[in-house]
C-alpha positions as CSV (number, residue, x, y, z in Angstrom):
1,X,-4.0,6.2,-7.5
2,X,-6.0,9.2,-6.7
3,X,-4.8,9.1,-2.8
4,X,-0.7,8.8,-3.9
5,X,-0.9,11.6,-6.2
6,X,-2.8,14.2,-3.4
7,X,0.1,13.5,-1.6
8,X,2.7,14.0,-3.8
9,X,1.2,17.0,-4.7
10,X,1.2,18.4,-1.2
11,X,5.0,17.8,-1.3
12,X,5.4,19.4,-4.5
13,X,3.2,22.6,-3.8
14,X,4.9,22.7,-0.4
15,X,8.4,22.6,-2.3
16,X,7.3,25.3,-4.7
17,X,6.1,27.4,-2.0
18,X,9.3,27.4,0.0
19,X,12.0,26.5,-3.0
20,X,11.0,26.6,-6.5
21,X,14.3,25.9,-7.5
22,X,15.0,23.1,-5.6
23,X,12.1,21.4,-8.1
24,X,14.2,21.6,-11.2
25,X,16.1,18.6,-9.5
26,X,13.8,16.9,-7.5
27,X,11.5,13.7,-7.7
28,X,8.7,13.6,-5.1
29,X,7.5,10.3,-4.8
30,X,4.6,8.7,-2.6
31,X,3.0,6.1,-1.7
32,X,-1.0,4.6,-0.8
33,X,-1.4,1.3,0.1
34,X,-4.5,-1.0,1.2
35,X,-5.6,-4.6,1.4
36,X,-9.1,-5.8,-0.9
37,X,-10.8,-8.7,0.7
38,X,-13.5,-10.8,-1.7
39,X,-15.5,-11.9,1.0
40,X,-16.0,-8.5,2.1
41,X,-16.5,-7.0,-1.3
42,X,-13.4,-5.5,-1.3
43,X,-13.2,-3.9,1.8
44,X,-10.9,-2.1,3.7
45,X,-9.3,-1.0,0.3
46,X,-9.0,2.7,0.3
47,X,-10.1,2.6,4.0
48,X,-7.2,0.2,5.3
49,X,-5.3,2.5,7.4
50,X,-8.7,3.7,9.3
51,X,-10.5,0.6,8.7
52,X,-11.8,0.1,12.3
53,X,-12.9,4.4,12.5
54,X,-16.5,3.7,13.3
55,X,-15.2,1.5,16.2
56,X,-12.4,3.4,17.9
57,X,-12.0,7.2,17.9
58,X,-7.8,6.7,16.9
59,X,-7.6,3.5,14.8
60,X,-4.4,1.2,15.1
61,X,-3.1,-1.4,13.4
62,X,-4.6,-3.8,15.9
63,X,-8.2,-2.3,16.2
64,X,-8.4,-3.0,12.2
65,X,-6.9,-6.6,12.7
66,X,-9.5,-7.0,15.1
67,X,-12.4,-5.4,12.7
68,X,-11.0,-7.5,9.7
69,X,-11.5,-10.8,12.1
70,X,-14.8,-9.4,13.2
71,X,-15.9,-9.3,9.8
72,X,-14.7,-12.0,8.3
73,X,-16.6,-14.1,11.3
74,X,-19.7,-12.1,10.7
75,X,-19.5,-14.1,7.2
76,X,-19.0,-17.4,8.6
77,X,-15.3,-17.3,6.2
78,X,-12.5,-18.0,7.4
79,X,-10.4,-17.4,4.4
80,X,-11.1,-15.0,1.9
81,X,-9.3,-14.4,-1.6
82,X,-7.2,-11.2,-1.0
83,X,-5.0,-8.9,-2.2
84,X,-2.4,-5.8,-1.4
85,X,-2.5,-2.7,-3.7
86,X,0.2,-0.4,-3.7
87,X,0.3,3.1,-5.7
88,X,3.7,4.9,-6.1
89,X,2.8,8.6,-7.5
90,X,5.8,10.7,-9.2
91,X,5.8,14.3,-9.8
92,X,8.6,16.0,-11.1
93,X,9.8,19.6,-12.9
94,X,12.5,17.5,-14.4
95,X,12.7,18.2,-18.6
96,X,8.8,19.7,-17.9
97,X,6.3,19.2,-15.0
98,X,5.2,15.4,-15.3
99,X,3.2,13.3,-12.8
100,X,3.0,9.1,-12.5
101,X,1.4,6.8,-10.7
102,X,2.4,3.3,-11.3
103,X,0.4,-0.1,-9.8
104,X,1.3,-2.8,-7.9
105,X,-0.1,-6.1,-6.1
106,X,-0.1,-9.2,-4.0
107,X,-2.2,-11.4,-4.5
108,X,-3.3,-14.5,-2.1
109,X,-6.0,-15.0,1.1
110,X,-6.9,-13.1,3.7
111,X,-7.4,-14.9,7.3
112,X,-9.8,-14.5,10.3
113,X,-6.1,-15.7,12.8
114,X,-3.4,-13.8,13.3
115,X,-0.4,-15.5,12.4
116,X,3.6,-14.3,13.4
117,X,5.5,-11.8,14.6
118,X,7.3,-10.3,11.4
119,X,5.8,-7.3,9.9
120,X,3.1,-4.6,10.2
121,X,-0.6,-3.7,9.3
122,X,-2.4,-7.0,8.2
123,X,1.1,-9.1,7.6
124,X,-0.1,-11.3,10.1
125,X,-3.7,-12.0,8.5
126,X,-2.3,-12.4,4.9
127,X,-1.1,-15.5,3.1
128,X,0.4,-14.7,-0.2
129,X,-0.3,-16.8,-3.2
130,X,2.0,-19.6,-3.7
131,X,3.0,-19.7,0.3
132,X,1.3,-21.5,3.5
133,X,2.4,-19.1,6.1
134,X,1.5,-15.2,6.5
135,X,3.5,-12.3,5.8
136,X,4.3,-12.3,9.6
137,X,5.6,-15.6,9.3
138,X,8.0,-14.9,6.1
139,X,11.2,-13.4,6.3
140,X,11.8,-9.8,5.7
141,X,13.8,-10.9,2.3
142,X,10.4,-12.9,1.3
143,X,8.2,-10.1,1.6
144,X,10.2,-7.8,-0.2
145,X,10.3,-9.8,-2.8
146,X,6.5,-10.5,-3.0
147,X,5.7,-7.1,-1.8
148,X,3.2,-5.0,-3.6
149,X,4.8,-2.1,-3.3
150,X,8.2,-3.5,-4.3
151,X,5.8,-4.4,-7.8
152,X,5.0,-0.3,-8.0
153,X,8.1,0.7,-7.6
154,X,9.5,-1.9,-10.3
155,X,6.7,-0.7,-12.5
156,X,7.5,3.1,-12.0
157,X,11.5,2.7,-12.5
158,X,11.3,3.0,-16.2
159,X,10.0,6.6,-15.8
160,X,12.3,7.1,-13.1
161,X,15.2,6.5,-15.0
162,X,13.7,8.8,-18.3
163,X,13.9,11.4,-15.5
164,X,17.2,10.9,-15.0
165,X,18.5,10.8,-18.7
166,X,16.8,14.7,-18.6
């Protein structure tokens, strides 16, 4: 939650500092995202995006694949309960300065293989609950509809739409 709100409020203080006016209409929404995995006692979580930092000096997708299969072989697992988290922070000046961060996840395993070619991030190392293939095998409409971040922003639309009735 904490990581989707500094950026939002980046945007916003940015905003303000260039255009306060252009706040009176204006939603700023973000985003933080990570993958927990049980076997690893949650990790990457907050760390997803840089999970594979001590390894590499400029961390990509595929150095933290290749961390999160590392790991998960150091444990002798080969599939680990998992899931996505997703936070979507609002801030807005609409009717009063209000800020909102709204949850979301999906939950399923995580895998020491990479599977497909649909996706991004760990979508190839992630089956979702209720499914035998990963992410990277699903289709795009699939993972939308499973997607924890599709779950925030479901969750945060009630707020968004109190912002819009002023």
């Amino acid at each position: 939650k904490e990581n989707a709100l500094i950026k939002a409020r980046a945007v916003y203080k940015a905003l303000k500092s260039q255009n306060p006016e252009a706040l009176k209409n204006t939603v700023i929404l973000s985003d933080d995202s990570g993958i927990s995995v049980k076997a690893l006692d949650g990790a990457p979580g907050i760390y997803s995006a840089r999970y594979s930092s001590d390894i590499v000096e400029h961390p990509t997708e595929a150095s933290n694949r290749a961390k999160l299969k590392s790991e998960l072989d150091k444990k002798g697992v080969f599939s680990s309960p998992a899931f996505y988290t997703a936070a979507i922070a609002a801030i807005s000046d609409i009717g009063g300065f209000s800020e909102c961060v709204e949850l979301g996840f999906m939950h399923g395993s995580a895998i020491a293989d990479e599977r497909g070619e649909n996706g991004f991030g760990y979508d190839f190392m992630f089956i979702p609950q209720g499914y035998e293939l990963t992410i990277g095998q699903l289709s795009a409409q699939i993972k939308e509809a499973l997607s924890h971040r599709t779950q925030a922003l479901r969750a945060i639309l009630p707020h968004l739409k109190a912002l819009a009735k002023g």
